[in-house]
PADO-70200 format. One record per atom (N, C-alpha, C): x, y, z; atom name. Coordinates in Angstrom, 3 decimals. Layout:
<rs>
u|v|w|atome
X|Y|Z|CA;
...
</rs>
This chain:
<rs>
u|v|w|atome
37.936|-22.324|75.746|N;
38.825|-21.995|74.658|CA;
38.792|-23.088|73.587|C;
38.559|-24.502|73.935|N;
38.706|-25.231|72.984|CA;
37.665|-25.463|72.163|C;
35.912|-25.054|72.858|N;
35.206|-25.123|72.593|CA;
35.208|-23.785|71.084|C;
35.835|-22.815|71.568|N;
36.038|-21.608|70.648|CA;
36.401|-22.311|69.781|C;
37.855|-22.843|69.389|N;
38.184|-23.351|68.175|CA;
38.017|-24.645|67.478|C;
37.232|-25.315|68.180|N;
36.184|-26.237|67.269|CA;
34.992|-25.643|66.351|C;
34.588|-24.082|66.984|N;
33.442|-23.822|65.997|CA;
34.472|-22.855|64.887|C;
35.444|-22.490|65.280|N;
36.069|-21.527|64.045|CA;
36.818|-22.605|63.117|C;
36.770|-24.168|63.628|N;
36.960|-24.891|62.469|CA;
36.005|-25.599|61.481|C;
34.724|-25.459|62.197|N;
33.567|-25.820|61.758|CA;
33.624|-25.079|60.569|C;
33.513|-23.436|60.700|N;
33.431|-22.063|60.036|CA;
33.673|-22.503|58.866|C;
35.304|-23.291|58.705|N;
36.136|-22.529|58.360|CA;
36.159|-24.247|57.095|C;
35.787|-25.175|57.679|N;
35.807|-26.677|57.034|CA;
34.077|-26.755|55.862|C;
33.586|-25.519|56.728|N;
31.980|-25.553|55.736|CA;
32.432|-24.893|54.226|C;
31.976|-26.059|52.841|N;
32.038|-25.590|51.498|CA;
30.569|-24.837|51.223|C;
31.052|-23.971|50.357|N;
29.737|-23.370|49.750|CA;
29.093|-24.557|48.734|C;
28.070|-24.513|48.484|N;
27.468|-25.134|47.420|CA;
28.437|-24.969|46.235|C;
28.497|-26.105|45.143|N;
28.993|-25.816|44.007|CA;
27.593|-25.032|42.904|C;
27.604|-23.732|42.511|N;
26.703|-23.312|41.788|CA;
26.917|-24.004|40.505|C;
27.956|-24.116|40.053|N;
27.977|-24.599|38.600|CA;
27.117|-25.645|37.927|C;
27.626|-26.692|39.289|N;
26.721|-28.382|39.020|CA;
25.166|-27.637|38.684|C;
24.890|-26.797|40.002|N;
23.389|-26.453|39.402|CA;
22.520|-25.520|38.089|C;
23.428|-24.633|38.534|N;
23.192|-24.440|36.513|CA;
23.096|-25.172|35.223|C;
24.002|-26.002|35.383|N;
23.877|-26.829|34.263|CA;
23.285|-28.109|34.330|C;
22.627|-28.256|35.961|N;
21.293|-29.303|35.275|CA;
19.854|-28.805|35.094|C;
19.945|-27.213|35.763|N;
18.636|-26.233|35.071|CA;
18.657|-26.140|33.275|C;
19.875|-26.046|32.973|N;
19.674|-25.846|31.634|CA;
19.751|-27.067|30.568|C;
20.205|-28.119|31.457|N;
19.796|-29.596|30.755|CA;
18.101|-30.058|30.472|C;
17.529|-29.153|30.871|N;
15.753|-29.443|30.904|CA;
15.293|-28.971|29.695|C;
14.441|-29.742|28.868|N;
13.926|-29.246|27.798|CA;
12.557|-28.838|27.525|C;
12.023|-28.239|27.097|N;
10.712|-27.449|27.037|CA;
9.634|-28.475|26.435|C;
8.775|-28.425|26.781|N;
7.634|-29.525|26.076|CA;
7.265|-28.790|25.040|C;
7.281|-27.248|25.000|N;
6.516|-26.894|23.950|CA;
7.585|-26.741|22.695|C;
7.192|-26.843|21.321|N;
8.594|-26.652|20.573|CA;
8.983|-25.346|20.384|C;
9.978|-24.842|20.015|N;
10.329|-22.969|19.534|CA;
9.725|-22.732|18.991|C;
8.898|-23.171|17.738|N;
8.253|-22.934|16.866|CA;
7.038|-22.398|17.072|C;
6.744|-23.578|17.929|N;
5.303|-22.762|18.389|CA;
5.327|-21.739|19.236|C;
6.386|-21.920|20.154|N;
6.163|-20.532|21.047|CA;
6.342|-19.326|20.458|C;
7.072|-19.254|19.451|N;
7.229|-17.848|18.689|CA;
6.277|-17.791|17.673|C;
5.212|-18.501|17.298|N;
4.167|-18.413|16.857|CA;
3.021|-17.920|17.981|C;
2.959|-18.261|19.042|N;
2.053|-18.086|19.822|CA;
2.442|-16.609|20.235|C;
3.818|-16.295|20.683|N;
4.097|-14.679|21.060|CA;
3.934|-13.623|19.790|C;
4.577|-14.373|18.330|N;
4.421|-13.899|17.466|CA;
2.616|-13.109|17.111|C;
1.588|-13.673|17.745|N;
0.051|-13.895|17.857|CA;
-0.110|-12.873|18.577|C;
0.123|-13.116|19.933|N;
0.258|-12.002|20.911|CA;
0.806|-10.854|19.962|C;
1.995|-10.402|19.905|N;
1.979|-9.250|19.421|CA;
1.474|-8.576|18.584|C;
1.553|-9.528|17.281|N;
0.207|-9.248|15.861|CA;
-0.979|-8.535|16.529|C;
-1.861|-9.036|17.813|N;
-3.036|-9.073|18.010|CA;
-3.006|-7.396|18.789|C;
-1.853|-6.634|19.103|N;
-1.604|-5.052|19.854|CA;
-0.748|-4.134|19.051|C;
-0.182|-4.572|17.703|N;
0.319|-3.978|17.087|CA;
-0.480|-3.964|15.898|C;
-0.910|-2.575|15.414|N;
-2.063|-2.052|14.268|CA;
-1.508|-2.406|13.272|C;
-0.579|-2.104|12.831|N;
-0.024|-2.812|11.319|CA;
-0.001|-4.416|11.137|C;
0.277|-5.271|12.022|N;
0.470|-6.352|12.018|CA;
-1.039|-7.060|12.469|C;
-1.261|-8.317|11.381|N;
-2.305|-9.420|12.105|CA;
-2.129|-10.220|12.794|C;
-3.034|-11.125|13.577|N;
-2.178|-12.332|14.496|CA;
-1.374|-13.275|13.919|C;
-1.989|-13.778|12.666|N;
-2.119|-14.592|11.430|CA;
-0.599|-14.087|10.988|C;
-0.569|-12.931|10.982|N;
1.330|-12.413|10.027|CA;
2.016|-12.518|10.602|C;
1.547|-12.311|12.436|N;
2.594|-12.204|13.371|CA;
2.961|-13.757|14.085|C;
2.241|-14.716|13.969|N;
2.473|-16.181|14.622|CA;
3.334|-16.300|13.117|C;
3.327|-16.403|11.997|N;
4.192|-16.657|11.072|CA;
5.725|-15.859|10.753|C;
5.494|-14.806|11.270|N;
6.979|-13.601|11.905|CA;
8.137|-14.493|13.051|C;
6.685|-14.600|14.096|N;
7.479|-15.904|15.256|CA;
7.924|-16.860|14.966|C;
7.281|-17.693|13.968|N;
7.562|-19.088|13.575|CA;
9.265|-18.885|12.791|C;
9.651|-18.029|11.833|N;
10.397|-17.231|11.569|CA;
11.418|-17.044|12.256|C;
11.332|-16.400|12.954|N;
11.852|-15.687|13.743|CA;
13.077|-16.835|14.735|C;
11.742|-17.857|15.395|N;
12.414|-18.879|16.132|CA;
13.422|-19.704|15.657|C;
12.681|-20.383|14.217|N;
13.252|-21.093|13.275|CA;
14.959|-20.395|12.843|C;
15.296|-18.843|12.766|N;
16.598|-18.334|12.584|CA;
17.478|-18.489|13.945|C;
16.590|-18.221|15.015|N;
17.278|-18.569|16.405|CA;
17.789|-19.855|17.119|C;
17.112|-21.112|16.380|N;
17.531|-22.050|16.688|CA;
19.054|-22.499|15.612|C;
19.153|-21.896|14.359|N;
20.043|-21.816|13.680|CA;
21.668|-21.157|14.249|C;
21.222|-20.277|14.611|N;
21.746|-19.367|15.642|CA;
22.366|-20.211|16.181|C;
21.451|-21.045|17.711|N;
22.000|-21.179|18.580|CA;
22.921|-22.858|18.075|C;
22.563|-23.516|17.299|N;
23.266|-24.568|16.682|CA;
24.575|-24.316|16.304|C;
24.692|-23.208|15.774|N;
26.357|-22.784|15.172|CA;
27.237|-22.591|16.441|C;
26.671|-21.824|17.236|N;
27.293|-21.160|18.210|CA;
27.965|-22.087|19.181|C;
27.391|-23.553|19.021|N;
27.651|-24.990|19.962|CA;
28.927|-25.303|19.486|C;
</rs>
């Protein structure tokens, strides 16, 4: 019997992980590559499967594009 309620205090004394702490040192990591370029480079990609668009219009759409999103995300702080 006593052995019983040493493990239902074990149970019961175990914390879950704090998720929070870990989220927010995943999102403390910063990207090597800059926004700029990556939405130039996807911007490329898409130019290069979409018929109206060139790679050339579309890495400059991305560049664009990123450049309003980082604006974005600055205000929003």
């Amino acid at each position: 019997m006593n052995m019983q309620q040493n493990q239902e205090q074990l149970a019961v004394s175990e914390t879950p992980p704090d998720l929070s702490r870990a989220r927010s040192q995943s999102k403390s990591r910063k990207s090597k590559i800059s926004p700029a370029l990556t939405g130039a480079i996807m911007g490329a990609i898409a130019g290069r499967f979409v018929p109206k668009l060139s790679p050339f219009s579309g890495a400059v759409l991305g560049i664009i594009s990123s450049k309003m999103y980082q604006k974005h995300q600055t205000r929003t702080r």
